[in-house]
Kinemage of the C-alpha trace (Angstrom):
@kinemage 1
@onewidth
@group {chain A} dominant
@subgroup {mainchain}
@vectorlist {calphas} color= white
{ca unk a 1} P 132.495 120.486 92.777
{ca unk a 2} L 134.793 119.090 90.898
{ca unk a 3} L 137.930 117.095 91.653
{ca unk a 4} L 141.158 118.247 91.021
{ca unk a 5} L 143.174 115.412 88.979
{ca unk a 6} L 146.443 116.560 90.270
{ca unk a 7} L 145.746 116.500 93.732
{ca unk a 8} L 145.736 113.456 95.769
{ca unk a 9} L 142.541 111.458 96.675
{ca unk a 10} L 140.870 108.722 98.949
{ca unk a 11} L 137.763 106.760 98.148
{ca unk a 12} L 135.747 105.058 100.423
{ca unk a 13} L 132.410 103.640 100.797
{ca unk a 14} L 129.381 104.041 102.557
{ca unk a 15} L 126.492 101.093 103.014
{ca unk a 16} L 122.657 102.490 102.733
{ca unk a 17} L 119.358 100.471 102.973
{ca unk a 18} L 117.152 100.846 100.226
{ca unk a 19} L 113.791 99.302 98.487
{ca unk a 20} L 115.805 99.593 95.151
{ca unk a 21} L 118.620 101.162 93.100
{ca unk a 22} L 116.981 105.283 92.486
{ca unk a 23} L 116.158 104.959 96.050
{ca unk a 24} L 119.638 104.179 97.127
{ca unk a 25} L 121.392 106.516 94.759
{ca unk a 26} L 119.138 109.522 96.132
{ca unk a 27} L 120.086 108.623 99.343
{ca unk a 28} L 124.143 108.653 98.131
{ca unk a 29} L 123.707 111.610 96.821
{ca unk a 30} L 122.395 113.199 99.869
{ca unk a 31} L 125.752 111.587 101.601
{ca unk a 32} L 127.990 113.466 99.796
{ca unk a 33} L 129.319 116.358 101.812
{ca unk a 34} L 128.448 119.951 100.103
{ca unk a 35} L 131.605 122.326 100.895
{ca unk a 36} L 134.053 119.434 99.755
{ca unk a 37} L 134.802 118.037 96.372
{ca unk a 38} L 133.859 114.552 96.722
{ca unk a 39} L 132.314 112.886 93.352
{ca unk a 40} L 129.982 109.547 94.160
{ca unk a 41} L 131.590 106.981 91.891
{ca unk a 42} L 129.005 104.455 91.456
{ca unk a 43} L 126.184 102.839 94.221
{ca unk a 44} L 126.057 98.762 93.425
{ca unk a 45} L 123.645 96.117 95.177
{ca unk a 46} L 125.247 94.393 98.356
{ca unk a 47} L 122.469 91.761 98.830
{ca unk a 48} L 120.000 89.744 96.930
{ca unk a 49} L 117.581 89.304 99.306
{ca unk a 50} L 115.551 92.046 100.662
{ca unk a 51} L 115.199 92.400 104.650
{ca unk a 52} L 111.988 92.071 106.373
{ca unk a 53} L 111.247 95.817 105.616
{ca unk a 54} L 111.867 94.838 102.097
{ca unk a 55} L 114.888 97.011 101.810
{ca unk a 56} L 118.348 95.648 100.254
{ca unk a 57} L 121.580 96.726 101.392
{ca unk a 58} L 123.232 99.049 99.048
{ca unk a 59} L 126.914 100.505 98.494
{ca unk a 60} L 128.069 103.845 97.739
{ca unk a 61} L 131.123 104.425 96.480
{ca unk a 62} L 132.921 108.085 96.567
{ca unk a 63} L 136.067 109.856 95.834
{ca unk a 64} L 137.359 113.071 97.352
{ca unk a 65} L 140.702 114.925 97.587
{ca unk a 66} L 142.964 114.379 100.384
């Protein structure tokens, strides 16, 4: 769905663990509600250093309408 421009919107983020970046952004994607227009903005690396399940913690960033 798309987002209407003239309408207002929030963003907000959500923090995943994930082995690497495709993993993370597959698991963003699957955040995103369906029956509401909500666009994932970008997904960026929170830490450098993987966790003892070698994941890394991961940010997903969305925007929806208000």
């Amino acid at each position: 769905m798309l987002i209407d421009p003239d309408k207002p919107n929030d963003e907000w983020e959500i923090e995943v663990k994930a082995a690497n970046l495709d993993v993370a952004y597959g698991k963003c994607e699957r955040l995103r509600p369906e029956n509401y227009p909500v666009e994932l903005l970008n997904v960026t690396q929170r830490t450098k250093t993987p966790d003892k399940n070698g994941n890394f913690k991961f940010v997903c960033w969305f925007r929806g309408e208000s």
